[in-house]
VMD Tcl script that draws the C-alpha trace (Angstrom):
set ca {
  {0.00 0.00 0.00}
  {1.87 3.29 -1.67}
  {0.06 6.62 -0.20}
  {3.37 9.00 -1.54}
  {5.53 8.51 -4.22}
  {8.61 10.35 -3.65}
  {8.43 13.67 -6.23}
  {11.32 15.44 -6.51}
  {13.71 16.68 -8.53}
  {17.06 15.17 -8.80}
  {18.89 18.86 -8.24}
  {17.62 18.65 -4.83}
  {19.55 16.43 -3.66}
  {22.74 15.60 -6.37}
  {25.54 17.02 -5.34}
  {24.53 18.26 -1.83}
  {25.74 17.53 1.75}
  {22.86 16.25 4.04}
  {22.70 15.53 7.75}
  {20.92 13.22 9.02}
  {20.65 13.73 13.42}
  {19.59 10.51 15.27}
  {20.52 8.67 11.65}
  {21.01 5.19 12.75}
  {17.70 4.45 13.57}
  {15.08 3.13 11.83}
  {14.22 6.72 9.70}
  {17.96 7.34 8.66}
  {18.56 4.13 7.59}
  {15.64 4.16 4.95}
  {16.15 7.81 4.21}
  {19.62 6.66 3.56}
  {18.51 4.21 1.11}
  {16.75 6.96 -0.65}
  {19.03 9.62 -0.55}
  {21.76 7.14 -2.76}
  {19.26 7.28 -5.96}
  {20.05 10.87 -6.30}
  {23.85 10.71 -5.80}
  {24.25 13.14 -3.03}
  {27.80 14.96 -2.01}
  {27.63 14.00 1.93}
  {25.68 12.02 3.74}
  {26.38 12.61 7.77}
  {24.97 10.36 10.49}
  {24.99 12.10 13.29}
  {24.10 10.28 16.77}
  {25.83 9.14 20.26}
  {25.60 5.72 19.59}
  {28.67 4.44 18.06}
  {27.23 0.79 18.08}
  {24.88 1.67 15.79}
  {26.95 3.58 13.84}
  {29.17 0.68 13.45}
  {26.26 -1.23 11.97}
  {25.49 0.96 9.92}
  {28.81 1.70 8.34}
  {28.70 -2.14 7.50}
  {25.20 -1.70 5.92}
  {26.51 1.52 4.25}
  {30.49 1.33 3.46}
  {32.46 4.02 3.09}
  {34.47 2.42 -0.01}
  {31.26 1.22 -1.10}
  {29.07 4.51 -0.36}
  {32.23 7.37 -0.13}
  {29.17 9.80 0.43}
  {28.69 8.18 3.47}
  {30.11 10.14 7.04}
  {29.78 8.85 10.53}
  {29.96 11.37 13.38}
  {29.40 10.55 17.28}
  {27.89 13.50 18.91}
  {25.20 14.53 20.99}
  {22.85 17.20 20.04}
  {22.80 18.75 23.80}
  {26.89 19.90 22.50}
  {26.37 22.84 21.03}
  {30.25 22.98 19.74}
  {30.03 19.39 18.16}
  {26.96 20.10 16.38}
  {28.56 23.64 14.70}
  {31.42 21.45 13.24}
  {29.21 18.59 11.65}
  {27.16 21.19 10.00}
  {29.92 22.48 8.24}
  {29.18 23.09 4.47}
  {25.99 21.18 4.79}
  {22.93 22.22 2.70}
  {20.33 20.36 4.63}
  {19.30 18.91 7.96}
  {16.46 15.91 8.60}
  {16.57 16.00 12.57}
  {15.40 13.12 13.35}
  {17.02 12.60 17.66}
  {14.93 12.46 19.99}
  {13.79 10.84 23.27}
  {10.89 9.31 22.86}
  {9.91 6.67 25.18}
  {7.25 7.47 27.06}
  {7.49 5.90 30.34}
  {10.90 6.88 30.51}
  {10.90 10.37 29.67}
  {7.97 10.14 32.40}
  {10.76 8.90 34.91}
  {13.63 11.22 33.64}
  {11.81 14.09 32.95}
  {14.79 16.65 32.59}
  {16.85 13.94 30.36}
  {13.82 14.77 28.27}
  {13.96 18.24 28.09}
  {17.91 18.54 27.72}
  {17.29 16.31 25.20}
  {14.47 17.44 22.91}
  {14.20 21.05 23.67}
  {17.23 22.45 24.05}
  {18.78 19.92 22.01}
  {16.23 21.76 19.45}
  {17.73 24.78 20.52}
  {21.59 23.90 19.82}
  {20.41 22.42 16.29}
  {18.47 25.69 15.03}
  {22.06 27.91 16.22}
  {24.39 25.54 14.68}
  {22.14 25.68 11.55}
  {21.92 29.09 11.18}
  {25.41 29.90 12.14}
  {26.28 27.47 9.25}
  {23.60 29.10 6.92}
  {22.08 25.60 6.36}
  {19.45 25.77 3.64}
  {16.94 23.88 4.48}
  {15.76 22.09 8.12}
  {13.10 19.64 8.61}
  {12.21 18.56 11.91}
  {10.80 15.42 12.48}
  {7.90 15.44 15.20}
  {4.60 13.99 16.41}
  {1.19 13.41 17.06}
  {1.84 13.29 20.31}
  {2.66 16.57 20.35}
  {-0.90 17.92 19.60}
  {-2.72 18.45 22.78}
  {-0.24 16.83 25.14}
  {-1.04 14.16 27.78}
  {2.71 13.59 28.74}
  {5.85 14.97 29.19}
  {7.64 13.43 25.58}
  {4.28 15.18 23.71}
  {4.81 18.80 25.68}
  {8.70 18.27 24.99}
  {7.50 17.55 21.29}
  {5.38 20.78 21.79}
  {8.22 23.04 22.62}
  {10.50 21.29 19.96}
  {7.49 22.58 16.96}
  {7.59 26.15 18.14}
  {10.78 26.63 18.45}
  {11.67 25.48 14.61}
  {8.77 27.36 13.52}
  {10.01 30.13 15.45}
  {13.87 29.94 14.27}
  {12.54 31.25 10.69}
  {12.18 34.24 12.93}
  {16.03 34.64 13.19}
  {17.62 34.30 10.05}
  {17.25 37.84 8.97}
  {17.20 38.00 5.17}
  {19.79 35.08 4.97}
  {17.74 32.12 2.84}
  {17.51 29.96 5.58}
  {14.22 27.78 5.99}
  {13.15 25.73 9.18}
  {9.83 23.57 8.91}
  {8.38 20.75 10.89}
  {6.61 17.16 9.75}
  {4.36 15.81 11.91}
  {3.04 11.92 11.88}
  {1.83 9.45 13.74}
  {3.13 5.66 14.59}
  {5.73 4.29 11.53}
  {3.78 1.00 11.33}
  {5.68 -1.93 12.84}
  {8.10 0.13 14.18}
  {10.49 -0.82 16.93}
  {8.61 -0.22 20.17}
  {5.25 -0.07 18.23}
  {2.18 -2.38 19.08}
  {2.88 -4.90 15.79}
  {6.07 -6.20 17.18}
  {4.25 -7.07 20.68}
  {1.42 -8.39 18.83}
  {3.30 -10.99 16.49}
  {4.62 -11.80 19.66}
  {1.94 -12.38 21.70}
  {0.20 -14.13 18.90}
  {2.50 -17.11 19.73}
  {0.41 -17.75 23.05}
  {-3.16 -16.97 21.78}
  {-4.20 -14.30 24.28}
  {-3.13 -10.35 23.39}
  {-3.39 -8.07 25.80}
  {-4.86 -4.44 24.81}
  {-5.04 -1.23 27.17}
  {-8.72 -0.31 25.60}
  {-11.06 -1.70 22.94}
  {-11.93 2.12 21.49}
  {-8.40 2.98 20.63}
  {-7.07 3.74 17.11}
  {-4.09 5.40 15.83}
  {-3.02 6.69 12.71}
  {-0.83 4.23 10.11}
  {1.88 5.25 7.88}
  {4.68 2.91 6.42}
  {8.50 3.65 6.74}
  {8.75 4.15 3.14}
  {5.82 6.22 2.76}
  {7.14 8.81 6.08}
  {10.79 9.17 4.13}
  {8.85 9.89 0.56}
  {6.40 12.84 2.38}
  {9.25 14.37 4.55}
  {11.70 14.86 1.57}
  {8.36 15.89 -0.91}
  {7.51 18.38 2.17}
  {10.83 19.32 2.14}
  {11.54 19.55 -1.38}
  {8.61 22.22 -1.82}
  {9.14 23.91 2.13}
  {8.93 27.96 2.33}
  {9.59 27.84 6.08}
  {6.96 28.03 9.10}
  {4.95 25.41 7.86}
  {3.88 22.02 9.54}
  {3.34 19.34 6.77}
  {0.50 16.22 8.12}
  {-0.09 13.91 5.69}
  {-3.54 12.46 5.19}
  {-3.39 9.04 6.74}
  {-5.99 5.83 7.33}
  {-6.49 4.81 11.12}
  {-7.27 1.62 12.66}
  {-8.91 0.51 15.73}
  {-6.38 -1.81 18.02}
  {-9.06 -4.53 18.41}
  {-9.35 -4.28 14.64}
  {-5.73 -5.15 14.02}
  {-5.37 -8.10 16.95}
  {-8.15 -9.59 14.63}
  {-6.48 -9.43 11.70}
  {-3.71 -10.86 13.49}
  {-5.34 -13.77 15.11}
  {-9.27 -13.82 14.86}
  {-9.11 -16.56 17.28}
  {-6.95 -15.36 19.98}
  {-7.89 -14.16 23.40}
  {-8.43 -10.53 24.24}
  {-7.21 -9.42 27.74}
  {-8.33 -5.37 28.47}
  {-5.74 -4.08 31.12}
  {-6.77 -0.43 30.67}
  {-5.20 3.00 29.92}
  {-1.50 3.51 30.85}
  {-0.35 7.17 32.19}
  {0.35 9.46 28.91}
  {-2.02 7.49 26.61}
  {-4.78 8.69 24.70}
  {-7.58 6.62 23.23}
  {-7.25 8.52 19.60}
  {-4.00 10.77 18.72}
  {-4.76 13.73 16.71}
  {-2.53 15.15 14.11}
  {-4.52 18.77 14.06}
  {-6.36 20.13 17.21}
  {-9.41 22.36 17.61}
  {-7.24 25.49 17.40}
  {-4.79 24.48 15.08}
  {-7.99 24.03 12.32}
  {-8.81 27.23 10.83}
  {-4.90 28.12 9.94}
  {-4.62 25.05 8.31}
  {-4.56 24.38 4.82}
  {-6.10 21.72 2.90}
  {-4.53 20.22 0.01}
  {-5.00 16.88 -2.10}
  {-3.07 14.26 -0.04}
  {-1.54 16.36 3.01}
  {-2.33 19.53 5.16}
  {-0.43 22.49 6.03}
  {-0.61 24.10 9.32}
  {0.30 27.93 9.90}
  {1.39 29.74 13.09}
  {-1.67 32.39 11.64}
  {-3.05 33.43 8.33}
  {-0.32 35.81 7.70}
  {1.27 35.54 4.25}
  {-1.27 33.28 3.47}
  {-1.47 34.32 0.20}
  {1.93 33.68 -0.46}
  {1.18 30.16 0.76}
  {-1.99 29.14 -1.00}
  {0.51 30.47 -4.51}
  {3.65 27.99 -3.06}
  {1.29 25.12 -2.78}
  {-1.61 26.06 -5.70}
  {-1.17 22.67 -7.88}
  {-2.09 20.42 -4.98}
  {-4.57 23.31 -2.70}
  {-7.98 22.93 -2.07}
  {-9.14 25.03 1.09}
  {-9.01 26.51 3.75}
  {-9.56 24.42 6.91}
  {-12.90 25.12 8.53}
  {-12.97 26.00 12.41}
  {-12.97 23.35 15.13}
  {-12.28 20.43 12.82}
  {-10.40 18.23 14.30}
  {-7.96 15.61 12.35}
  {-8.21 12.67 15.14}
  {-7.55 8.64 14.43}
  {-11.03 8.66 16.20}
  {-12.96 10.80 13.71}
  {-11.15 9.11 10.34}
  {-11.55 6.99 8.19}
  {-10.42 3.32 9.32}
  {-8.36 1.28 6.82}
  {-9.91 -2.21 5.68}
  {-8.36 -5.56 6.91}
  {-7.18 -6.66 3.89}
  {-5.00 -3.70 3.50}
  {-4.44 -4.05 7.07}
  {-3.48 -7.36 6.54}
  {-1.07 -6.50 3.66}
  {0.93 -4.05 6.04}
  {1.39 -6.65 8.80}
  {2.74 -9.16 6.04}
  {5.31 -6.58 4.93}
  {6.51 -6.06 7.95}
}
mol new
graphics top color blue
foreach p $ca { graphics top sphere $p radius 0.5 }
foreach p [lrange $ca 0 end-1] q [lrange $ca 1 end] { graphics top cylinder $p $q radius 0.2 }
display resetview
């Protein structure tokens, strides 16, 4: 199941030096795969874990891939981050973190972390006149129930905000926001295969739903987004939900269904665009737009005319709980994939 094809031209990416922060995880390793089509310059990993790096420089050789670069460093050093972005045209910050029980536990890890973290990134960027920045955020950062969604929070403004800064340098900072990568590590797929093995899954509440999107189909919207990105926008794309007793079934129709109810931090539906996000928010054919406010909007609704349809209306909500659920079989496709 394909909802974006990537659509860009080759010029955007030939012959330029990208960074990818947090890029050994599961989003820089596919965006890595899709950067090499287009024969970039540079391609920096940049993350503290230098056991991941190391498997990744066997997935990605230098002497195979001489684009490639692998940095340690930690995006609380400020100093660190102003030398990797050296000469580089364009950021995907991606490092984050983002479990939620621990970020519960370690609340000011979280905030070093993802907000001021944020905050080192945007002055290293602009100090290096980066290009182009896309942030990578949430869901969960719509109408926050814990601390990694109000960190997430924090982390949109301030990137929205940064386009603030840069003066009449051409300098552009703009935030993605989507739900769950289906199957991802830490995701409920993975448990559910799992628990599949002993016939009984357990599930926190029969109403909830997310929101799906594949790997593949995140990395093809962030670099379209970013490909087409004026600055101060957040790019949602439009996504199918499904309800969690919906997938067990699909799973194993015959399996046993244990309710434990709601953890701390969870909501029954996530929402990609609140109540008072709505009327600033653009419409288009497969993705919205959301504004900090209507000004420019002109200049906006011209940027994005082949693929605009309308405005937003007022106190619309964009919630897993109010969309459209995707059918089993396609359902059924996406767990097979994965």
């Amino acid at each position: 199941m394909e909802l974006y094809k990537l659509n860009i031209d080759n010029s955007f990416i030939e012959g330029k030096n990208i960074l990818i922060t947090g890029g050994t995880g599961s989003f820089g390793n596919k965006m890595v795969e899709t950067l090499l089509q287009f024969n970039p310059s540079k391609i920096i990993i940049f993350s503290r874990d230098e056991f991941k790096q190391y498997h990744m420089g066997k997935k990605f050789p230098v002497k195979k891939y001489p684009c490639m670069r692998y940095l340690i460093g930690d995006i609380r050093d400020y100093e660190r981050l102003n030398f990797a972005f050296n000469e580089v045209d364009l950021v995907f910050h991606a490092a984050a973190l983002k479990q939620v029980p621990a970020m519960e536990y370690n609340p000011t890890e979280a905030i070093k972390t993802n907000i001021y973290g944020a905050e080192n990134l945007i002055r290293a960027a602009i100090n290096n006149n980066v290009k182009k920045v896309i942030a990578i955020s949430t869901d969960k950062a719509v109408s926050p129930v814990n601390l990694y969604g109000a960190t997430k929070m924090c982390f949109e403004k301030l990137f929205l905000a940064a386009n603030n800064l840069v003066g009449k340098r051409d300098i552009f900072f703009s935030v993605m926001r989507y739900g769950n990568v289906f199957g991802s590590r830490g995701s409920v797929v993975p448990l559910f295969l799992n628990q599949t093995k002993n016939n009984k899954f357990t599930i926190t509440d029969k109403r909830m739903t997310r929101f799906t999107i594949t790997l593949q189909d995140a990395i093809n919207f962030v670099l379209n987004s970013a490909y087409k990105m004026i600055g101060r926008e957040i790019f949602i794309p439009k996504l199918p939900s499904y309800n969690i007793v919906q997938l067990a079934k699909v799973i194993n129709p015959k399996a046993e269904i244990e309710y434990m109810g709601i953890r701390p931090g969870e909501k029954i539906h996530e929402c990609m665009i609140n109540t008072h996000e709505s009327h600033n928010t653009l419409n288009c054919n497969n993705y919205f737009i959301v504004l900090q406010n209507k000004n420019n909007l002109d200049k906006y609704i011209e940027n994005y005319k082949e693929d605009f349809v309308s405005i937003r209306g007022e106190n619309d909500e964009y919630s897993s709980g109010n969309n459209a659920l995707i059918e089993n079989e396609k359902l059924d496709e996406l767990i097979n994939i994965n």
